[in-house]
N, C-alpha and C positions, 0 to 999 in steps of 0.2 A: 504493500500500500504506500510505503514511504516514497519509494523509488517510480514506480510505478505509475502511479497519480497523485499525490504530493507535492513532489520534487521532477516530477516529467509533466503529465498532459493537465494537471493543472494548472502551474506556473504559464504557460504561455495562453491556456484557456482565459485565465485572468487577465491578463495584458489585454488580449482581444476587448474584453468586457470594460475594461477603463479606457481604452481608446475609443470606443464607441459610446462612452459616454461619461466621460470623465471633462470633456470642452464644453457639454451643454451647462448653462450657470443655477440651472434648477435640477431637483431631484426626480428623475426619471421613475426609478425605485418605487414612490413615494405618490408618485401619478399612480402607476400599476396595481397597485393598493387600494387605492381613491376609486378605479375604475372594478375593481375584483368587488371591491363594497358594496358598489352602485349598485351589478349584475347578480351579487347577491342578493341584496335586498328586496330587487326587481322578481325574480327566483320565489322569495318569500312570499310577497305581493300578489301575486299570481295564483299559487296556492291557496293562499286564502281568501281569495275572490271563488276559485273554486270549491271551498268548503262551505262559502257562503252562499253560493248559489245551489249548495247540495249536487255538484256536477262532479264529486273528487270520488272516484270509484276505484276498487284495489287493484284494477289493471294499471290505470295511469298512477295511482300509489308506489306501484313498483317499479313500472318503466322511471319513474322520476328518481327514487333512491338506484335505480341500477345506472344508472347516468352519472349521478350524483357521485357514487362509489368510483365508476370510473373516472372520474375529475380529480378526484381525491387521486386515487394511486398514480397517475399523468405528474400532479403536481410532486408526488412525493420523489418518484424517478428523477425528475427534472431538478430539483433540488437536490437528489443525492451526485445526480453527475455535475451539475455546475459547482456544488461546497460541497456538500454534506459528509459524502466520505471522509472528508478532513479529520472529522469525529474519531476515525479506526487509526490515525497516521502515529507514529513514532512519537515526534513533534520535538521538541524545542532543546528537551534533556537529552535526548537520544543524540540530536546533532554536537552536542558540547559537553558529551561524556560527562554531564551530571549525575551525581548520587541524590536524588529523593527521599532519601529516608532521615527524618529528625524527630525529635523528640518535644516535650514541654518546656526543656532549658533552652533546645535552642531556637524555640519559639520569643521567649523572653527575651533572649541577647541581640535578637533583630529586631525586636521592640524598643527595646532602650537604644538602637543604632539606630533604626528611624526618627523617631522621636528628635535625636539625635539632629540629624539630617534636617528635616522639619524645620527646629529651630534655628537652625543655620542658613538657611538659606531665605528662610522667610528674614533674617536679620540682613541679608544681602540685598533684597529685593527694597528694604524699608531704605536701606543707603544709597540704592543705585535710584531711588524714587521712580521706579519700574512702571509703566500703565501699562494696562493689559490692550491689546492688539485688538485690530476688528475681524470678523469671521475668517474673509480672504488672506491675510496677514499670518493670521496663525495657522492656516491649514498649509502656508509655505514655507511656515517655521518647525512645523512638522512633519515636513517632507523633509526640510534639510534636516533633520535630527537622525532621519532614516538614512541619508547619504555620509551622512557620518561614520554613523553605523556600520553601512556596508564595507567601510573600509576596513572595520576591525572585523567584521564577520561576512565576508565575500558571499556568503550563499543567501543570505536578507539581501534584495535586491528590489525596492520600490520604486518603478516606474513603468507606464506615467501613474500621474497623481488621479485621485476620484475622491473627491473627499465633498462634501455636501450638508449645506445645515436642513437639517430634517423641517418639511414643512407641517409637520405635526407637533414640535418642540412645547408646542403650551400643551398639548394634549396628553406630552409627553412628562410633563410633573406629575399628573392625574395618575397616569401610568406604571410610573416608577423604571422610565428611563433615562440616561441621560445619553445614551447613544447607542446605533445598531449598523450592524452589517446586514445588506439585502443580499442576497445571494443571486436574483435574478436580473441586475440588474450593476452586480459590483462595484456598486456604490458604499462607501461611509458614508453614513448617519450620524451628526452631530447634531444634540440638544445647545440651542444657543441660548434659551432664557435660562438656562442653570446658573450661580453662581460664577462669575467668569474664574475663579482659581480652579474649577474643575476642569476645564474645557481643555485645558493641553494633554492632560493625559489622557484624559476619554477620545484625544482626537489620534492620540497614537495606537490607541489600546483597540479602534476601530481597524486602522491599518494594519496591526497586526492578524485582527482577522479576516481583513481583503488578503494575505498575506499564505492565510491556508492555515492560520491555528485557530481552528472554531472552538476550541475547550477556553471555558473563561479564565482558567490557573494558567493558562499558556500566552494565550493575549494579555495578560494583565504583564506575566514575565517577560515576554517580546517589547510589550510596551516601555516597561520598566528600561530597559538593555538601551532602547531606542532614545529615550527623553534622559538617559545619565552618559549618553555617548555625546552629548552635545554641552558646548556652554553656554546656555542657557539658563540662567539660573529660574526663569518664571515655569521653564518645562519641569527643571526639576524639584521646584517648590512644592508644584503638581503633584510630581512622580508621588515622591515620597510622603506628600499628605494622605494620599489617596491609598498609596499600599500599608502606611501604617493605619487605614481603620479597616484596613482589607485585613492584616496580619493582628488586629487589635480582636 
């Protein structure tokens, strides 16, 4: 799986997917969605005009769920080959001969090292009198964090860029996200009305899953590798607030 579609026909499958719509300045993804709603809803509507007219008999009952079912498993297929399988891959330890295995102490000691971090950098950011960036701005400061990167890790290799503020973002506090990967559309999704100190790492932590690591312990760590490979000190104010209430 690593080698195979991972690290083979997905890498170029994705390039395809941000070239094709990584230049539109609006979320394509995010239409798709908008439109899947509609034809749902429509779908709904329909039925129960038919229940209502007593016209919904167990033939068209079934023909409709066997439809239905078939939509369903279209979508799932479709989704496993453009991400999904990502899910089964090696991923992030595998490539850098990481140990996984820790304990409760050495949960604590990367706690007090965050922490750590944290206030260091938040004490940098109050000296350099740092303003936070507008949407377009940051999604090029986290590209360049990702070209950083590649130098110390050749096989991270992000381009082009697709990075997207989500046009659902107020919908998106209600929800409990502050950013998502489409898979149909290979787009990042970034919540903009969040807190703006959130916004750098969720915008890496998104790339990393345009990237092929759909496991959220993997994108968070991709992230992390990507926003401390740069100088940046507002990426890594981010980094490290955000994995220390990850790791808290």
């Amino acid at each position: 799986m690593e080698s195979m579609y991972s690290s083979g026909f997905f890498q170029g499958f994705a390039i395809l997917l941000r070239k094709l719509t990584g230049w539109i300045p609006f979320s394509i993804g995010d239409v798709i969605y908008l439109l899947a709603g509609i034809w749902l809803l429509l779908k709904i509507l329909k039925v129960l005009i038919l229940i209502f007219k007593k016209r919904m008999d167990r033939r068209i009952l079934l023909n409709g769920i066997r439809k239905m079912i078939i939509i369903l498993l279209w979508i799932y297929i479709v989704f496993n080959i453009f991400w999904g399988l990502n899910y089964n891959r090696r991923g992030i330890a595998y490539q850098l001969n990481l140990s996984t295995k820790y304990d409760s102490s050495d949960l604590k000691k990367i706690l007090v090292l965050l922490l750590q971090k944290v206030n260091t950098t938040k004490h940098d950011l109050v000296i350099q009198r740092s303003t936070y960036p507008g949407d377009n701005e940051l999604y090029q400061r986290a590209h360049d964090c990702y070209r950083r990167m590649n130098q110390i890790y050749p096989f991270i290799d992000y381009t082009p860029v697709s990075v997207k503020t989500s046009l659902y973002s107020t919908w998106g506090n209600y929800l409990g996200f502050t950013g998502y990967y489409n898979p149909f559309s290979g787009e990042a999704q970034v919540n903009h009305t969040v807190p703006k100190f959130i916004m750098p790492y969720t915008t890496c932590h998104e790339i990393a899953h345009q990237l092929g690591y759909a496991k959220e312990d993997e994108a968070n760590f991709v992230g992390y590798l990507a926003a401390t490979s740069s100088q940046d000190t507002l990426f890594q104010y981010s980094t490290y607030f955000d994995l220390f209430l990850y790791a808290y």
